[in-house]
Each structure stands twice: as C-alpha cells, then as structure tokens.
C-alpha positions in Angstrom: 86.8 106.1 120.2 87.2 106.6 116.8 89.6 104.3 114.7 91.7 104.9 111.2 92.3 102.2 108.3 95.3 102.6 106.5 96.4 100.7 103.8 97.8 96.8 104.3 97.8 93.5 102.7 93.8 92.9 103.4 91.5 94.7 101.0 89.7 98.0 102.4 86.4 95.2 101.7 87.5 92.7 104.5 88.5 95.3 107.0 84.9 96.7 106.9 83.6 92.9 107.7 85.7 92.8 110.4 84.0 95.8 111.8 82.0 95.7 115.2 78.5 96.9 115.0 78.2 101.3 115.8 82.0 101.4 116.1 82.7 104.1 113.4 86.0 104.2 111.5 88.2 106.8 110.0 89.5 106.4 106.4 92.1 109.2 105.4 92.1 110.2 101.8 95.9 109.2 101.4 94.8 105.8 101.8 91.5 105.2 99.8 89.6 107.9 97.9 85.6 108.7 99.5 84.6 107.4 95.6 86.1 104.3 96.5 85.2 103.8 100.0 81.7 104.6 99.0 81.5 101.8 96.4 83.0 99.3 98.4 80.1 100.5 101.0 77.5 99.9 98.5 78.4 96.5 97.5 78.3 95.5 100.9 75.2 97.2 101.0 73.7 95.3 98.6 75.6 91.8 100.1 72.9 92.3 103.1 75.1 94.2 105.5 73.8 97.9 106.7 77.0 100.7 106.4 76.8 104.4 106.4 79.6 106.1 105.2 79.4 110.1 105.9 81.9 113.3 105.0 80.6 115.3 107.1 82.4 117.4 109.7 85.8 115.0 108.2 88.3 117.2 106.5 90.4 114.7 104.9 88.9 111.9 104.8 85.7 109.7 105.2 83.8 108.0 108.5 82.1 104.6 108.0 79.9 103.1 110.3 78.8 99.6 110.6 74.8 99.7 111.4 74.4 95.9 111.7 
C-alpha cells in the first residue's frame, strides 16, 4: 500500500524520518513541488540516510522510498 503526504504543521523533512524502511510514499504536486521534495531527499542523503525519490509512471506527483 502506497501512502500520500499532504501538507501539515511537521516539515515535509520530518515526515520522511518518520518513514518505515521500503514503504514508498506518494507526494502530490499541490502539496510540495518534485524540486523541492528532491532537495529535501538529498540532504537526507547526505545526513547518512538512503531515499530514492522517482517520477516515474506518477502523473502528478512524486514517489519516495525509504531504502534504509
């Protein structure tokens, strides 16, 4: 099962922390842009966590996926 973020009082950064491991996750682009979802990816990226973040087959929006 796939689940969507949307938009609340934590920051897009601390809802991908709270991610379990393989579970991917749905971002629509109403709520965060790809550009920004993808820098926020790299920064955690270089922090020492492992995310993937992927457009493809997604019409509107972006799928991240927390490798470990």
């Amino acid at each position: 099962m796939i689940d969507t973020i949307t938009r609340e009082k934590k920051t897009l950064r601390e809802k991908l922390l709270e991610m379990m491991p393989l579970q991917p996750i749905v971002i629509k682009r109403a709520y965060y842009t790809p550009v920004f979802v993808r820098r926020v990816v790299k920064e955690l990226n270089k922090s020492g966590y492992s995310y993937e973040a992927t457009e493809k087959g997604m019409i509107d929006g972006i799928k991240v996926e927390r490798i470990k």
